[in-house]
MARBAKE-427294 format. One line per 10 residues: number of its first residue (from 1); their letters; for each residue x, y, z of C-alpha. Coordinates in Angstrom, 2 decimals. Each point is the difference from the previous one (the first is absolute). Example, Ala and Ser with C-alpha at 12.3 -4.5 7.8 and 13.67 -1.06 7.14 Angstrom:
2
1 = as = 12.30 -4.50 7.80  1.37 3.44 -0.66
END
This chain:
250
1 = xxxxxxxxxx = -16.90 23.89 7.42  -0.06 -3.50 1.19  3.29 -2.66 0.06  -1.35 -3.47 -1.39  2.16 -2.95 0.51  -0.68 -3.05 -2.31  1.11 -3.41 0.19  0.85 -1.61 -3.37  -0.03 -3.63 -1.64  0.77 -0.39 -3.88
11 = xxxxxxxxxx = 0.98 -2.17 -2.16  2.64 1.81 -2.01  0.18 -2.48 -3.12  -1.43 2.68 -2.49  0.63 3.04 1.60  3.33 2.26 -0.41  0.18 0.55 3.80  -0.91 2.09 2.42  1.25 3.51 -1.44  -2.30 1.62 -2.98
21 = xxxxxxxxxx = 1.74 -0.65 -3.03  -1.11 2.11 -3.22  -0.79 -3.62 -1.71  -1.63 -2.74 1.94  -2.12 -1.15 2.75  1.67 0.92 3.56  -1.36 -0.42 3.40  0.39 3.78 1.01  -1.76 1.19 -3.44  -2.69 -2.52 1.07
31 = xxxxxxxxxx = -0.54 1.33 3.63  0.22 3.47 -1.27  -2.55 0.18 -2.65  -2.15 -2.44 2.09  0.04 2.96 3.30  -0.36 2.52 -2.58  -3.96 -0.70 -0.23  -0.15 0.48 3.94  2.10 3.31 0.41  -1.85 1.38 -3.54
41 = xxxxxxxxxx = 3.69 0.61 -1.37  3.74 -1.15 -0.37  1.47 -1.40 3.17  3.38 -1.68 0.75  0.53 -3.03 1.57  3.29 -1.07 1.59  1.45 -3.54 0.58  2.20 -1.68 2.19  2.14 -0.95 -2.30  0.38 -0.09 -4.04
51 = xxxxxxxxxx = -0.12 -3.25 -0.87  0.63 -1.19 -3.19  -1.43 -1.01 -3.01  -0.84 -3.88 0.49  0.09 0.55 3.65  -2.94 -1.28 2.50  -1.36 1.68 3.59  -1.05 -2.04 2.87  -0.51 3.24 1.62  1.12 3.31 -1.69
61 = xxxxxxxxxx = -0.77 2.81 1.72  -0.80 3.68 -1.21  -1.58 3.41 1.29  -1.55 2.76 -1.64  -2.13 3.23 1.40  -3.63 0.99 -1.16  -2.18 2.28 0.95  -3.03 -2.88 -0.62  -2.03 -0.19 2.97  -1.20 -3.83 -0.87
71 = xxxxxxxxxx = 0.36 -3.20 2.26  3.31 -1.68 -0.03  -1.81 -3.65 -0.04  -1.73 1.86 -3.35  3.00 1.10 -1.67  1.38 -3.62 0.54  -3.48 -1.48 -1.83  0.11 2.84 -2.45  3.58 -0.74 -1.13  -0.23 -3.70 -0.05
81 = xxxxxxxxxx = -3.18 0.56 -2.30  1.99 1.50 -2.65  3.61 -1.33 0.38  0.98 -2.47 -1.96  0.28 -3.91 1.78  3.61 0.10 -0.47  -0.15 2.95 2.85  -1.71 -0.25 3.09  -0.13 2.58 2.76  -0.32 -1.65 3.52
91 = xxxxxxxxxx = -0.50 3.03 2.41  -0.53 3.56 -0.58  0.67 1.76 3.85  0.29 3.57 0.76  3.51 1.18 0.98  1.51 2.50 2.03  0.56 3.15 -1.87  3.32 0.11 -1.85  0.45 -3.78 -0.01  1.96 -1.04 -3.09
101 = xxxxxxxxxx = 0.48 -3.81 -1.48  2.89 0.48 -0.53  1.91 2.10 1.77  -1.59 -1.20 3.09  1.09 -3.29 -0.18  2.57 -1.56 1.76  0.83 -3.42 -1.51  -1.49 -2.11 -2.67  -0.45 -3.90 -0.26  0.36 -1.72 -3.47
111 = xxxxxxxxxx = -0.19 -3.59 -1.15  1.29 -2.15 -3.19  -0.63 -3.03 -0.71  1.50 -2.42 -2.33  -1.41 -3.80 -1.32  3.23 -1.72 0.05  -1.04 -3.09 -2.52  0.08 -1.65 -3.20  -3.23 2.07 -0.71  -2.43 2.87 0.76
121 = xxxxxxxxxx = -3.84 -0.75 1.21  -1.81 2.27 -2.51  -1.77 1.13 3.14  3.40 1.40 1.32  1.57 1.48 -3.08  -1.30 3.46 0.44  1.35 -0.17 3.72  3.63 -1.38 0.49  2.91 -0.14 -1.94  1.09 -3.45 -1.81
131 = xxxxxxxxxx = 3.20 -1.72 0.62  -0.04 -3.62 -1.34  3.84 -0.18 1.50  -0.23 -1.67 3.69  0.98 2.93 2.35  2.15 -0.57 3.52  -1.91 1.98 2.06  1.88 -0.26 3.03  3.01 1.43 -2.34  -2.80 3.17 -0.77
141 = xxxxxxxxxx = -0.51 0.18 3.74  3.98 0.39 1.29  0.75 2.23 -2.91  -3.49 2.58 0.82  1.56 0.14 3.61  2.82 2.25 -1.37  -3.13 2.51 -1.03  -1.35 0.15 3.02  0.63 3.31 2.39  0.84 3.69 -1.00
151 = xxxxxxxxxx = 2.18 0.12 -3.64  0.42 2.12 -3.11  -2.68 -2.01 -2.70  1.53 1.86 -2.66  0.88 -3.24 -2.16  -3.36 -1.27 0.42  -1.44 3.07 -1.30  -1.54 -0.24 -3.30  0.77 2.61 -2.92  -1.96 3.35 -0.47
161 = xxxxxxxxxx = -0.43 0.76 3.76  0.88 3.30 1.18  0.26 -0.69 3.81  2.92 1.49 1.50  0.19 -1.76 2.95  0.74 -4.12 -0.35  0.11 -0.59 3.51  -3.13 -2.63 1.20  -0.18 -2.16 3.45  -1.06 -3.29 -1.12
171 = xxxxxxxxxx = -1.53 -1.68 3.18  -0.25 -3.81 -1.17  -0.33 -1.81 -2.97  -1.75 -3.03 -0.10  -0.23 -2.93 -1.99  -3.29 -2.47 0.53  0.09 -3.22 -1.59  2.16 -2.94 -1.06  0.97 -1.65 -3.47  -0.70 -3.65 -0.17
181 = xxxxxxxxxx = 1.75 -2.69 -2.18  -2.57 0.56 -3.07  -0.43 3.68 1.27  -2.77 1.68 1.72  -3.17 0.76 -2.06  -0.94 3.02 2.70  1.74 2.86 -0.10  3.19 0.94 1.86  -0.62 3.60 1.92  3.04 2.64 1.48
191 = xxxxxxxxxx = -1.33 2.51 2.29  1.46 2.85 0.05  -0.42 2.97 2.94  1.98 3.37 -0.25  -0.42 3.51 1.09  -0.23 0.62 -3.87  0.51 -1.59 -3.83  2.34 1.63 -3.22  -1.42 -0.42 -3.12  -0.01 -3.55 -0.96
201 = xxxxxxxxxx = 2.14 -0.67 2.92  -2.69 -3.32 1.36  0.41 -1.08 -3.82  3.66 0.21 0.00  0.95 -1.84 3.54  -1.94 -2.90 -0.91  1.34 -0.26 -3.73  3.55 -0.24 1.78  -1.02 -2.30 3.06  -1.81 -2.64 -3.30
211 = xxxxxxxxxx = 3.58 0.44 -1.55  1.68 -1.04 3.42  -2.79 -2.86 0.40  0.50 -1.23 -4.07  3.82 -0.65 1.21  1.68 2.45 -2.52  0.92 2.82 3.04  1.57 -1.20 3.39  -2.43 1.39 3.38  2.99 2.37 0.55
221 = xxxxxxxxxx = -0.34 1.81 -3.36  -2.95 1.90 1.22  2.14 1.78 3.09  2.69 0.47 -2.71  -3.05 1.92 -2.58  -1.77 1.78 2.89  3.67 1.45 0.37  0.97 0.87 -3.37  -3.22 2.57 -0.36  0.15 -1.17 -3.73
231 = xxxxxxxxxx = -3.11 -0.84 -1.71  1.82 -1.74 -2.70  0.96 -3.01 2.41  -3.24 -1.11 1.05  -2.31 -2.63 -1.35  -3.09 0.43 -2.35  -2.54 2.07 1.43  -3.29 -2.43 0.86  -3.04 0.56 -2.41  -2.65 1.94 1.73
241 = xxxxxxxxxx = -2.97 -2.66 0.04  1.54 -1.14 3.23  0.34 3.22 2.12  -2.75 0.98 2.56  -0.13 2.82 2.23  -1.59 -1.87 3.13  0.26 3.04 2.27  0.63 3.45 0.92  0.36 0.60 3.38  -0.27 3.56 1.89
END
């Protein structure tokens, strides 16, 4: 057996994520029917990370082992032939044996992005979140450095997770772009870099940081609700058109 290692880009708009889900299209279900014709039976393919229904890849990242004998470069062509557009594989490389997507990696990088104006380019809609209300993004930017370093994320964990262990290390957080007087018609972007994500957890940080930037929560509140480890006290979670895995790193 052979370790494959496959580099991702999707467009998760119609898909219900990454994980096979008995009903629906998912990324994984995709990948693993597609490899099926190369290996002549069922395979599994494992990803980086489980993103969610809604949410896009810059550069997911999965493995899987076959015993196929074909061309790497082939696989790549053979996939892309049969994928649908919305999913594109980027690179197809042989790995060492016993590398893992996920467990191998080490730290992920993941970007939102919000149009902060009166309206939404239909061109961005299926890409960024929507807040007419003008956002203070230096406000956003003091209250993400309380996030930053080594803390419990249990409050910005999102329900139906069964992780036991809350603890990330955030290594920086941040914001590009800047709200004009009639707001900014591209798309505000946080960057966020950690050694690891909880469910939802992106989603959640930046629904709180848009509730410190709309004026209703002081910068301080988020040090106070990173604190509390209760779920209850922060903000909306973000919708997922705006989430991206950028990168896995190893």
């Amino acid at each position: 057996m052979r370790v494959l290692k496959l580099t991702i880009e999707y467009d998760g708009t119609d898909l219900v994520g990454w994980q096979r889900q008995p009903e629906g299209i998912s990324i994984q279900g995709l990948l693993e029917d597609a490899l099926a014709a190369f290996e002549g039976g069922p395979v599994m393919v494992h990803g980086a990370g489980r993103t969610d229904a809604g949410v896009h890849a810059l550069a997911q990242i999965a493995s899987v082992a076959l015993s196929a004998g074909h061309d790497a470069n082939a696989i790549q062509r053979g996939l892309n032939a049969v994928l649908p557009p919305s999913v594109r594989v980027v690179s197809v490389e042989d790995a060492p044996s016993g590398f893992h997507a996920r467990f191998d990696a080490t730290g992920k990088i993941y970007e939102y992005r919000v149009v902060n104006a009166p309206f939404v380019s239909p061109f961005l809609v299926r890409y960024a979140w929507h807040v007419p209300q003008r956002l203070d993004v230096d406000a956003m930017r003091i209250a993400a450095g309380a996030l930053v370093g080594r803390h419990d994320f249990a409050a910005f964990q999102g329900a139906g997770s069964d992780v036991r262990d809350t603890v990330r290390t955030i290594e920086s957080i941040e914001w590009r772009g800047d709200v004009g007087a009639l707001g900014n018609a591209a798309p505000l972007t946080v960057t966020i870099t950690a050694d690891g994500f909880l469910r939802h957890m992106v989603r959640s940080i930046v629904g709180t940081l848009v509730e410190v930037g709309a004026g209703r929560w002081p910068p301080g509140e988020v040090a106070a609700i990173l604190a509390s480890r209760d779920r209850s006290r922060v903000g909306r979670t973000a919708p997922p058109q705006g989430l991206f895995l950028v990168r896995v790193r190893y």
